[in-house]
PASEBA-589480 format. One record per residue: residue in one letter; x, z, y of N, C-alpha, C in turn. Coordinates in steps of 0.02 Angstrom, whole numbers, plus 50000, padded with zeros to 5 digits. Each point is the difference from the previous one (the first is absolute). Last residue first. Example, Ala and Ser with C-alpha at 12.3 -4.5 7.8 and 13.67 -1.06 7.14 Angstrom:
<atoms>
S506425035449888500425000350059499615003750055A500154999649714499555000050059500455000050060
</atoms>
This chain:
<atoms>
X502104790552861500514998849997500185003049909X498054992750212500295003449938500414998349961X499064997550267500504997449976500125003949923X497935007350190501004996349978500044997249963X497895010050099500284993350016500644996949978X498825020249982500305001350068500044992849999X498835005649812499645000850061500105000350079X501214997549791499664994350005499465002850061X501735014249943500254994050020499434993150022X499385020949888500085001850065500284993950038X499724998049772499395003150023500014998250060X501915000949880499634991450011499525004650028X500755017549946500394996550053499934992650014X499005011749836499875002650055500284997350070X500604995349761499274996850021499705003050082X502035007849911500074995150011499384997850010X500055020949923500274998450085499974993150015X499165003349773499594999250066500535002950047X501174994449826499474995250023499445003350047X501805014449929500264993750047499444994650025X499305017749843500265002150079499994994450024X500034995749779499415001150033500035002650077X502005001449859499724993950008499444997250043X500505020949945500404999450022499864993550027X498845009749829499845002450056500304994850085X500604996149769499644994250018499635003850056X501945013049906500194992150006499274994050052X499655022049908500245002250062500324992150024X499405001849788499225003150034500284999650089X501634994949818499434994850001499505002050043X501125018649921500484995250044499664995150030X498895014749863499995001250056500704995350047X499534997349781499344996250043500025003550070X501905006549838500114994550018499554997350065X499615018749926500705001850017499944993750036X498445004549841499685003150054500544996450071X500714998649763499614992650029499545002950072X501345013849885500524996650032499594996350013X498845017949912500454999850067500264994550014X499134999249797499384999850055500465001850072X501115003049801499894993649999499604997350077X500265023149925500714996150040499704993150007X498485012149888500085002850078500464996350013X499674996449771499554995550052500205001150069X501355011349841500114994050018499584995950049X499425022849944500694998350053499944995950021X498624999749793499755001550070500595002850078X500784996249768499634993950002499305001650091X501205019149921500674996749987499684990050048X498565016749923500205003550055500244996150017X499614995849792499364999750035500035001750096X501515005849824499984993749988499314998050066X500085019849937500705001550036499964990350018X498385011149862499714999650086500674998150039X500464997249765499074996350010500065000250079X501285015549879500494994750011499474993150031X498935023049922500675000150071500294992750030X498675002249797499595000050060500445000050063
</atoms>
């Protein structure tokens, strides 16, 4: 019975770790396309403003 819950423990770690690193990774990826997303709307903002001053987008 001992060796049953130890194994069992052992195989449930594994999931926890497992599950961290892909948490790990998606949070990279998560902040990557945050990041990304910024830029486009400043940028959409700034055509925004440009097109209403009349300039020149560049």
């Amino acid at each position: 019975m001992l060796k049953k819950l130890e194994a069992r423990e052992v195989a449930a770690r594994m999931r926890v770790e497992k599950l961290e690193v892909e948490i790990a990774e998606l949070t990279v990826r998560l902040e990557a396309e945050r990041e990304a997303w910024t830029r486009l709307r400043v940028r959409l903002f700034a055509l925004g403003r440009e097109g209403q001053q009349g300039q020149t987008v560049r």
